[in-house]
C-alpha positions, 0 to 999 in steps of 0.5 A, a space after each residue: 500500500 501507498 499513503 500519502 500523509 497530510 498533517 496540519 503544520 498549526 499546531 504541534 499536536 498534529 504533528 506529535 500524532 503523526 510522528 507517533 505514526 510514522 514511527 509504527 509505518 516506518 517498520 512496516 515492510 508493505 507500506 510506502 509513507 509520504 508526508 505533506 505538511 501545511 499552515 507553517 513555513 518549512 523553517 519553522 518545523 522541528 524534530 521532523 526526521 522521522 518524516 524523512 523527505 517531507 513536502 510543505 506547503 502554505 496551505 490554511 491556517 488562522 492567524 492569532 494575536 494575544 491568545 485570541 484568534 484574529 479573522 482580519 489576520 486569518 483572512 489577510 493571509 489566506 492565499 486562496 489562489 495558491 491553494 487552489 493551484 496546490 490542490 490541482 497540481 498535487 497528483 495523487 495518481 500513485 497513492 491508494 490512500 490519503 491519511 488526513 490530519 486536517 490538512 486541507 490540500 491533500 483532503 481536497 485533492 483526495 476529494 477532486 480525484 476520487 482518491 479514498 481518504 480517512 480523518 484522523 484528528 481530533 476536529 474529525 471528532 466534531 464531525 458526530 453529535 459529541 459535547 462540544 461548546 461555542 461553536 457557531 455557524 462558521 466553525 461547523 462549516 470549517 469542520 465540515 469543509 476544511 479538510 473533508 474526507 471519506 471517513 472521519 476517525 476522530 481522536 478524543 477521551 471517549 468514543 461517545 458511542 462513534 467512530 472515535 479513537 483514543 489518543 497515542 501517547 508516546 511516553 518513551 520510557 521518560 521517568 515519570 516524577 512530581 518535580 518543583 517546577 511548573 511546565 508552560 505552554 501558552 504559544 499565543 499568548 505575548 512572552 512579555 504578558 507571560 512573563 509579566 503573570 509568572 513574575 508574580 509566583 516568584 516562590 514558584 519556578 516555571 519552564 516557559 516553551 514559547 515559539 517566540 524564544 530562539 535562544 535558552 535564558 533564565 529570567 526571574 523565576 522562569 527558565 525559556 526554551 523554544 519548542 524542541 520535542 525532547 526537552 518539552 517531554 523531559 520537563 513534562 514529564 519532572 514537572 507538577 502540573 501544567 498551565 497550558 493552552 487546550 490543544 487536544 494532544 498536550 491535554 492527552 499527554 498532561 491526563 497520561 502522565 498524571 499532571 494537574 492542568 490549568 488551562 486557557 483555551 484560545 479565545 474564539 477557537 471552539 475546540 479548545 473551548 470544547 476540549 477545556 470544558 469537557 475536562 473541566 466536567 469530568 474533574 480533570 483540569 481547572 479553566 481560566 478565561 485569562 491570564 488570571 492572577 487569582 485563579 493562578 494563585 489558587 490553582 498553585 495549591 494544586 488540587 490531585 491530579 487524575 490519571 488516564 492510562 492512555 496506550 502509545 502504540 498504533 498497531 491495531 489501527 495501521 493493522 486495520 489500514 491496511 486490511 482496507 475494510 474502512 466501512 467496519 469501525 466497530 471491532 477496531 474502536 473496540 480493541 483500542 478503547 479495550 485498552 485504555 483505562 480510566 478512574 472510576 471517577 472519571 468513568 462514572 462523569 463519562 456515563 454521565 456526559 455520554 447520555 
């Protein structure tokens, strides 16, 4: 079998779900992998190795400013000419599948050349009646025409009786501990508005990854980083507990690795808004609308965490692509959610929110 891969470049989520998935394709001898990425420039990807002789493109993306989407900015850069050229021009003659991580160009060319084509997101979750919060009309149609596909294999923290996967972790045998210092991720949010709230905290130390760092320093109570995959995952995995925007796969990571969570979800983004409050009923983080002094201050004192046992290898999942029956879902969701284990606290709120 032949796949080409398209990954939506936005976010890092998309990417650390299709690296875990390239690994599992790489040791398959009768499967060929090429992989598109759109939404960032190609310089501005990190940790891409695995991904080998990968394509870029500009791609669809929306454009933030101070932790809130911006629509002018989104629309000033959208480039539809260029899309539309990218999507005649990319010839899928060889392929005999498309796997879609969001990612509009290949989703599209799959669609003009009748190239069978399957979702695997977390946003292919939204395409069924599952709880979700702030979603206006304009979201539902992004959701349902940015990256259409065939099949919809959405990615959450319960099925919700539909065609919905698990998250993979990959945990890379890190040693798991409860350290001192606090993780932040808040990537659009400014540093200068970061920096300013964690100045407050002095007693408490903070490492800060922000896309806007180029280099490693220490100021005040905070140490910076740029993203880099392997020195996010080691702090992680030593920290107490996470502030964070609420992108689907840091959340999975934070639940996997039993991490309190404090969330900020990005202003105007109905997922995060979606993904923030899901969690927030069923026990497992704290929300902040803003970067709130007090809520921080409270949120320090570090309510216990809960932990969601989430598996890190897609075996199943690359078995059933490969068998090339995607009409029957049912046997693959069950074997893979078989595998996931939750609380029963958390599976008693899950009975709950499903009905």
């Amino acid at each position: 079998m032949k796949i080409l891969y398209g990954v939506q470049g936005t976010g890092n989520g998309h990417i650390t779900r299709a690296r875990i998935m390239a690994k599992a394709l790489a040791k398959r001898s009768n499967v060929t992998v090429d992989y598109i990425f759109s939404g960032r420039n190609r310089e501005n990807y990190f940790d891409m190795q695995v991904f080998e002789d990968f394509k870029t493109y500009h791609g669809l993306s929306f454009a933030t400013k101070k932790g809130k989407l911006n629509y002018w900015d989104s629309y000033q850069n959208l480039q539809l000419s260029q899309f539309f050229k990218d999507v005649k021009s990319l010839d899928l003659g060889e392929y005999d599948l498309v796997l879609n991580d969001f990612e509009p160009i290949t989703a599209w060319a799959a669609k003009k050349q009748k190239i069978p084509s399957i979702s695997l997101s977390h946003q292919a979750a939204f395409a069924h009646p599952i709880p979700m919060k702030g979603a206006g009309v304009i979201d539902k149609l992004v959701m349902r025409y940015f990256a259409p596909t065939d099949l919809q294999l959405g990615i959450h923290w319960y099925h919700f009786g539909f065609p919905i996967l698990p998250p993979f972790i990959d945990d890379e045998h890190l040693e798991n501990i409860k350290g001192k210092s606090i993780l932040v991720y808040l990537p659009f949010e400014e540093v200068a508005d970061i920096q300013k709230v964690l100045a407050t905290f002095a007693e408490h130390d903070f490492v800060c990854f922000h896309p806007a760092i180029k280099h490693a320093h220490i100021d005040d109570n905070v140490v910076w980083h740029s993203p880099a995959k392997i020195s996010f995952k080691s702090a992680l995995a030593k920290c107490r507990g996470v502030i964070a925007n609420a992108g689907f796969e840091m959340a999975s990571e934070c639940l996997h690795y039993n991490k309190n969570m404090l969330l900020k979800p990005l202003a105007g983004q109905f997922e995060q808004t979606s993904n923030a409050f899901t969690l927030a009923d069923l026990g497992l983080c704290q929300l902040m609308q803003t970067l709130d002094l007090e809520v921080i201050e409270q949120w320090l004192q570090f309510e216990p965490s809960v932990n969601v046992q989430f598996k890190s290898d897609p075996n199943i999942l690359i078995d059933w692509l490969l068998k090339r029956q995607w009409s029957d879902t049912q046997e693959l969701c069950q074997s893979l959610w078989g595998q996931v284990i939750f609380p029963p606290s958390v599976q008693s709120s899950l009975r709950q929110i499903s009905l």
